[in-house]
C-alpha positions in Angstrom: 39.0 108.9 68.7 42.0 109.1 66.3 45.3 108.0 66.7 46.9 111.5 67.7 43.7 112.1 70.3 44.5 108.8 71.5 48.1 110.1 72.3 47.4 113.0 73.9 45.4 111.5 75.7 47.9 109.2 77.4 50.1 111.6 77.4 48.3 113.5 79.4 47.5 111.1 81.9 51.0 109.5 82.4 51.7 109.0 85.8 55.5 110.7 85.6 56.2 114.1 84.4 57.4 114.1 80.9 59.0 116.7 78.9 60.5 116.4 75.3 62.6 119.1 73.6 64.8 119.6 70.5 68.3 118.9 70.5 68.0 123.0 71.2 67.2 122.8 74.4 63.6 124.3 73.4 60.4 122.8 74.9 58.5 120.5 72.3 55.6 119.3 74.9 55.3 119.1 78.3 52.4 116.9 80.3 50.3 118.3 83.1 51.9 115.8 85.6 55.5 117.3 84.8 53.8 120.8 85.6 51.9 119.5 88.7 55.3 117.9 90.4 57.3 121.1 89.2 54.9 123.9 90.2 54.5 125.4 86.9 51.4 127.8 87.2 52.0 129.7 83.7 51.0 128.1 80.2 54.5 126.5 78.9 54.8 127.4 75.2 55.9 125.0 73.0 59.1 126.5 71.2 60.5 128.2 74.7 64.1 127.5 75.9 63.6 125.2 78.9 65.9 127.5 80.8 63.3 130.0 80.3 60.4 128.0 81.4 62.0 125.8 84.1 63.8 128.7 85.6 63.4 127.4 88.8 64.7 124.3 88.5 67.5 125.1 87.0 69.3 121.3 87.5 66.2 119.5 85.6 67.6 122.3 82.8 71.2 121.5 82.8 70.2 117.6 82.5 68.4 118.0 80.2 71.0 120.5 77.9 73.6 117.8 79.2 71.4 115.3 77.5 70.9 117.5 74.3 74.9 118.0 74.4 76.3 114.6 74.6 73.2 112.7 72.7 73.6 110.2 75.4 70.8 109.1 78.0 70.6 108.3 81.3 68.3 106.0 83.5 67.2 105.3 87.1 69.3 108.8 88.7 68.7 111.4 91.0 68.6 115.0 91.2 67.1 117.4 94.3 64.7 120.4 93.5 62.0 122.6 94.9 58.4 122.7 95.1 56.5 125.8 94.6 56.0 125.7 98.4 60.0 125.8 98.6 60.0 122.2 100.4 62.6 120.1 99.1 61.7 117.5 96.5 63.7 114.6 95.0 63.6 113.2 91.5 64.1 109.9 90.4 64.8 110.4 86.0 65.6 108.8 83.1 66.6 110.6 79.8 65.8 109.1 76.1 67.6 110.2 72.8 64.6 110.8 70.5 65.6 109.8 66.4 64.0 109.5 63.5 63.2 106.7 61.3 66.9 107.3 59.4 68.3 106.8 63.6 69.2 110.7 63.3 68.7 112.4 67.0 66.1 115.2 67.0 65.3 115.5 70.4 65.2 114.3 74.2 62.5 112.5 76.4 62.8 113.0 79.7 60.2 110.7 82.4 60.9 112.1 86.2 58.7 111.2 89.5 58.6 112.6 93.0 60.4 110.1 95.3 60.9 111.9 97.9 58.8 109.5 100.3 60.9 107.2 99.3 64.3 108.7 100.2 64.5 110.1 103.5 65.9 113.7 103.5 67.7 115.0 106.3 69.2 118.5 107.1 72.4 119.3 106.8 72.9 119.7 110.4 71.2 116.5 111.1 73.9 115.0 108.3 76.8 115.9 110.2 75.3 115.0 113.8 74.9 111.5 112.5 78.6 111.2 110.6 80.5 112.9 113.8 78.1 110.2 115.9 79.7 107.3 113.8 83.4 108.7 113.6 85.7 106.0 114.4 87.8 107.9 116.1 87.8 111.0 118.9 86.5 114.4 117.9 86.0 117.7 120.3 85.2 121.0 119.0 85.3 124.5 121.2 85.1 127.5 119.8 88.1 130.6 120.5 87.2 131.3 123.6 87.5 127.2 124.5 84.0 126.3 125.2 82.6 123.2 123.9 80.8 123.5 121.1 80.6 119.6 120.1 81.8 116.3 121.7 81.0 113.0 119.3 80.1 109.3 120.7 83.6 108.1 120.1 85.1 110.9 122.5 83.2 109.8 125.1 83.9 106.6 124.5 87.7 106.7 125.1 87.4 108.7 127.5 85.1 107.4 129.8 82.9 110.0 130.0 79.6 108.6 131.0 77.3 112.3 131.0 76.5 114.2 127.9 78.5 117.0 128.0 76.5 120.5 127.8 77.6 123.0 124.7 78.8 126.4 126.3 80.5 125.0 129.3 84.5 125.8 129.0 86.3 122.8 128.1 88.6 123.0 131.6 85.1 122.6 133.5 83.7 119.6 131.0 87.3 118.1 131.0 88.6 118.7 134.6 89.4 115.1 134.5 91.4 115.5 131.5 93.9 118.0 131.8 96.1 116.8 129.0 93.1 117.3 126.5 91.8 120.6 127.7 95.6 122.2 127.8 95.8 120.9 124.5 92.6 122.9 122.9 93.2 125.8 124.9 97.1 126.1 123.9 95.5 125.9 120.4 92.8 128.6 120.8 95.7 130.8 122.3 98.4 129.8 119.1 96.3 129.1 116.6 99.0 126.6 115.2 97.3 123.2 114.3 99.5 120.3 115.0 99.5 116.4 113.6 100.4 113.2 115.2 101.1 114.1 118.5 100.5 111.9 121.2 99.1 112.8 124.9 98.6 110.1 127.8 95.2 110.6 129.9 93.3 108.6 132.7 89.7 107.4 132.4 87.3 107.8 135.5 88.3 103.9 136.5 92.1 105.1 136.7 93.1 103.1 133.7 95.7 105.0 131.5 95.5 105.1 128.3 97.7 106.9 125.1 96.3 109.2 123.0 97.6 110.1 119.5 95.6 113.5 118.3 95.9 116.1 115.8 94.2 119.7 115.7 92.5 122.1 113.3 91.5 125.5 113.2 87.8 126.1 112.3 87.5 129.1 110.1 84.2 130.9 109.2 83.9 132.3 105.4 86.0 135.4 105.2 88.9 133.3 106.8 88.5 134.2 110.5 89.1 131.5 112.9 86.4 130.6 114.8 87.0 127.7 116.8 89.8 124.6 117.6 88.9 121.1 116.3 90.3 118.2 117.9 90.5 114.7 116.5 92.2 111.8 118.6 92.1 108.2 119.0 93.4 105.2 121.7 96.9 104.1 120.3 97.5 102.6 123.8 98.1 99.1 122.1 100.3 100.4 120.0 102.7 102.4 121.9 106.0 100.1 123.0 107.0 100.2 126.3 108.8 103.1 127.7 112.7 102.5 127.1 113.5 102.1 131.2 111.1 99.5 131.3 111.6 98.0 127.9 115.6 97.7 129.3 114.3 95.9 132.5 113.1 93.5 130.3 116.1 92.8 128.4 118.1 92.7 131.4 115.8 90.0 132.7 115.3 88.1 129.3 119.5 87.6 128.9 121.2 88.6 132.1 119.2 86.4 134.7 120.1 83.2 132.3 124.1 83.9 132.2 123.6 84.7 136.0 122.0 80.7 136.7 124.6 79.5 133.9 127.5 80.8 136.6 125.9 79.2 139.1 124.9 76.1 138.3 128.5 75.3 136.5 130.1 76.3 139.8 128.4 73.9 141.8 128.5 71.2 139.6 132.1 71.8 138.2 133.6 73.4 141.4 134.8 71.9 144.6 132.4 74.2 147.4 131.4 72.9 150.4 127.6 71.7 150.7 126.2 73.9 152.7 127.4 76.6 150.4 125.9 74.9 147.5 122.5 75.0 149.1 122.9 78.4 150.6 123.9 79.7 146.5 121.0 78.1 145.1 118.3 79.7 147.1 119.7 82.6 146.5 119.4 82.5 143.2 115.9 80.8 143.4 115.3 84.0 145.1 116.9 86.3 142.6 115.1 84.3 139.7 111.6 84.8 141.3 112.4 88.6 142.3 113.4 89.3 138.9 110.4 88.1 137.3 108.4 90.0 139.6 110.0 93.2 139.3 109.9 92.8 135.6 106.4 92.0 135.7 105.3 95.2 137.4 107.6 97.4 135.3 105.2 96.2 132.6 102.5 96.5 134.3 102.9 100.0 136.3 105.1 101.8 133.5 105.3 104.9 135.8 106.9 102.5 138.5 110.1 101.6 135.5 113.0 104.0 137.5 112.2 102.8 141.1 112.0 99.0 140.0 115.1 99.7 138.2 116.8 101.0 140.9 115.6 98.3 143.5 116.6 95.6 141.1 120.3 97.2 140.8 121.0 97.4 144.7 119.4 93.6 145.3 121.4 92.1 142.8 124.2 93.8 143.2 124.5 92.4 147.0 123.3 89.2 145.9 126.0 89.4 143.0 129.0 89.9 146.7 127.5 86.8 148.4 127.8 85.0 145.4 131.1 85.9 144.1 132.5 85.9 147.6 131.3 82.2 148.2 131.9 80.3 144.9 134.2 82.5 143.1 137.1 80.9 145.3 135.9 77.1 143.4 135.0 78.9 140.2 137.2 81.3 138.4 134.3 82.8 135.3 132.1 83.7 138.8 133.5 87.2 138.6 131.4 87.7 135.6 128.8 88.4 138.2 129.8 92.2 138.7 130.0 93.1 134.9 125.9 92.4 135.4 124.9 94.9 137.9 127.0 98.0 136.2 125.6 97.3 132.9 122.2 96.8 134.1 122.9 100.2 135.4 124.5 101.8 132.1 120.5 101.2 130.2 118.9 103.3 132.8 121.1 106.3 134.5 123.4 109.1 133.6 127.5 108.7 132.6 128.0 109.8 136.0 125.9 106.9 138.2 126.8 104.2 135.7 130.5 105.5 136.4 130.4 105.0 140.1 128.4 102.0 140.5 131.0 100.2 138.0 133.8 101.9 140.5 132.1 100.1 143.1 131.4 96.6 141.9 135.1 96.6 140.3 136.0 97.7 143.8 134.2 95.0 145.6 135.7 92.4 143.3 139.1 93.1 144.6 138.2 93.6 147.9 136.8 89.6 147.5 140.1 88.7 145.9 141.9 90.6 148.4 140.1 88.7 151.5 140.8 85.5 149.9 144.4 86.3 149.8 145.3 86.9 146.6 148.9 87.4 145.6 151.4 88.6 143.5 151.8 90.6 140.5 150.1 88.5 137.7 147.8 87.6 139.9 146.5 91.1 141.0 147.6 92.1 137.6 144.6 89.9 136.0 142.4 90.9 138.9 143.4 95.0 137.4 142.1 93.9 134.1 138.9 92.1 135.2 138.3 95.3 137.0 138.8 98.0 134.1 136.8 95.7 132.5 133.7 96.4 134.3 134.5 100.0 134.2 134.7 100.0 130.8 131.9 98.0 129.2 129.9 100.1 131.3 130.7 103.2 130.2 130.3 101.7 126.2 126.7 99.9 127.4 125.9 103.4 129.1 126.2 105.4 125.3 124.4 103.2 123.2 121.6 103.6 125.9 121.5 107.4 125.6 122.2 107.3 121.4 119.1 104.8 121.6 117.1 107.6 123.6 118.4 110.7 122.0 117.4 109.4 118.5 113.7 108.2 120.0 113.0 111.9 120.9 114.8 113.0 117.9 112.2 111.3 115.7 109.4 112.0 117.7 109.6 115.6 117.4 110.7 115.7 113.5 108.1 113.9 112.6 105.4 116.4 112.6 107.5 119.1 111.8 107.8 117.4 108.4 103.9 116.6 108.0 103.1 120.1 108.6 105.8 121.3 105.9 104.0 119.0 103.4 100.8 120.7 103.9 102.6 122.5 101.4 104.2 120.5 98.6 106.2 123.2 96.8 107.8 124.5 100.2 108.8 121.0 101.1 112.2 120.0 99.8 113.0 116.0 98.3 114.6 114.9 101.4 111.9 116.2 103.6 109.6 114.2 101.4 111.5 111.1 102.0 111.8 111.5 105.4 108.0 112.0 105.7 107.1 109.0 103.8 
């Protein structure tokens, strides 16, 4: 056979589909693999617009006019079409600038194949069951009414939940154990207000608390109607500081416990008390040492425990603070020091009011101690006054910076997604509101 049988030959019997057109866009040849893989059943006429005789395959026609467009090929990419069947096919493609013997472009080359058994296809639907599977963080979805409509891996994880949990059921029935949650979607369904970075505290089935920082979405169909509340949420439990009261406990421990042994110890070695007063003062403040630690310990431990702790602490060393002051404070002048502790301990965790009266009372205690060891005139009890007011006073200055210190956490905590939902739109958001987001 001659050369040009010879190439039609091959041509023919390429194992790819291949199809060459003018810089047009108009079909120059095409081979019967190329009409095989792309269903063609009519007789492609050399000289027809490609969009004309592909027509159903209309992205292998914007490739190729792409191609004819920019004079630039491509090799080894991808592209999904359909059989004549209407299953879904995919097509691995290269495209090749045709030119003459001068280099001047007259045409395109493009070789395809059928690789679709060689890249699994999956659904839509089975696309997003496996990407909400692998989430890393939380995600529920009800729909308006508040029925659960989708629960991922992750939710279940943080949660505890051990059962699948069945789509339909209302989400107060799914997540009885949950309350926070469930109030959360169903106070969305009702407003229909999405909310970010909020945080909510929950319980697993093995009683272990743990802090939640969520966000919320409204589902909306096509025509803009909501359809359904999206929740998103992950375990910030390790991030979350300590509440403040128990956060204070610990400062109290970490600074005032150390002055308190200072006292002490400097009055029994410095002052002139009798033995068995020394040994009486230092198990007492063995004691108070070990209690303290303790108490701190399970403020840490049982957060929700912080006020009572607090409040135990307070009484205990505030009679421990008496015996101490009453025995050594005779030997060692600084030992009044003692009551400024138990007031100011007080100040970092109750109202103007309590942190007034329990100052009132150690003040009051101290000069009842001076009184009953017969102090006497006018400087005397005038220094006495002063050490007095003293206590009042520092109190009442400890008790304010406490409260500015809690008034500006709550402050920020509810500005801050006020200002993240005012960027969702940039041109309604002013400069400073920008700054104060970021």
């Amino acid at each position: 056979m001659d050369n040009q049988q010879f190439l039609d030959v091959a041509f023919k019997n390429l194992p790819g589909g291949l199809i060459l057109v003018d810089l047009r866009g108009r079909i120059r040849a095409i081979n019967e693999t190329a009409e095989i893989l792309l269903g063609l059943t009519g007789k492609v006429t050399p000289g027809d617009h490609c969009r004309n005789s592909l027509d159903n395959h209309p992205k292998i026609v914007k490739v190729l006019q792409d191609t004819c467009a920019g004079q630039t090929g491509a090799s080894r990419q991808e592209l999904t079409t359909l059989r004549a069947d209407g299953e879904k096919m995919v097509v691995g493609y290269s495209t090749v600038m045709m030119k003459n013997a001068e280099g001047d472009a007259f045409g395109v080359a493009m070789s395809f194949q059928d690789i679709t058994r060689l890249i699994p296809l999956m659904d839509s639907e089975q696309f997003l069951n496996i990407a909400l599977k692998n989430m890393p963080g939380g995600l529920l979805f009800v729909d308006i009414q508040g029925r659960i409509r989708g629960v991922n891996e992750m939710a279940r994880k943080i949660l505890g939940i051990k059962e699948e949990i069945e789509a339909g059921v209302e989400c107060h029935k799914a997540l009885v154990n949950y309350p926070h949650v469930y109030k959360v979607l169903l106070a969305t369904c009702e407003s229909l207000t999405a909310v970010n970075r909020q945080e909510i505290t929950a319980r697993k089935a093995d009683g272990e608390k743990v802090t939640l920082g969520y966000g919320t979405l409204i589902l909306r169909n096509g025509q803009g109607k909501p359809i359904g509340v999206g929740m998103t949420f992950q375990d910030i439990t390790r991030y979350i500081p300590l509440p403040l009261k128990a956060e204070y406990i610990r400062i109290v421990d970490r600074f005032f416990t150390p002055f308190a042994l200072s006292l002490v110890i400097s009055s029994l070695y410095l002052g002139f008390a009798e033995q068995k007063v020394k040994v009486f003062s230092v198990g007492l403040v063995v004691f108070l040492g070990i209690f303290n630690e303790l108490t701190a310990w399970m403020a840490k431990k049982r957060t929700a425990w912080a006020p009572t702790i607090g409040a135990t602490r307070i009484v205990t060393n505030f009679v421990a603070n008496i015996l101490l002051v009453y025995l050594l404070g005779t030997f060692w002048g600084p030992m009044w020091l003692l009551f400024v502790l138990t007031p100011v301990a007080t100040a970092l965790y109750a109202s103007w009011q309590r942190t007034f009266v329990t100052a009132a009372i150690s003040s009051a205690a101290l000069l009842g101690i001076y009184w009953s060891r017969g102090l006497e005139g006018p400087v005397g009890w005038g220094q006495a006054s002063l050490h007095a007011a003293f206590i009042v006073f520092i109190s009442l200055f400890v008790n304010s910076i406490a409260r500015l210190v809690m008034q500006m956490k709550s402050t920020n905590a509810s500005i801050k997604p006020a200002v993240k939902l005012d960027l969702q739109n940039p041109a309604a958001a002013s400069p400073q509101e920008q700054r104060l987001a970021a």
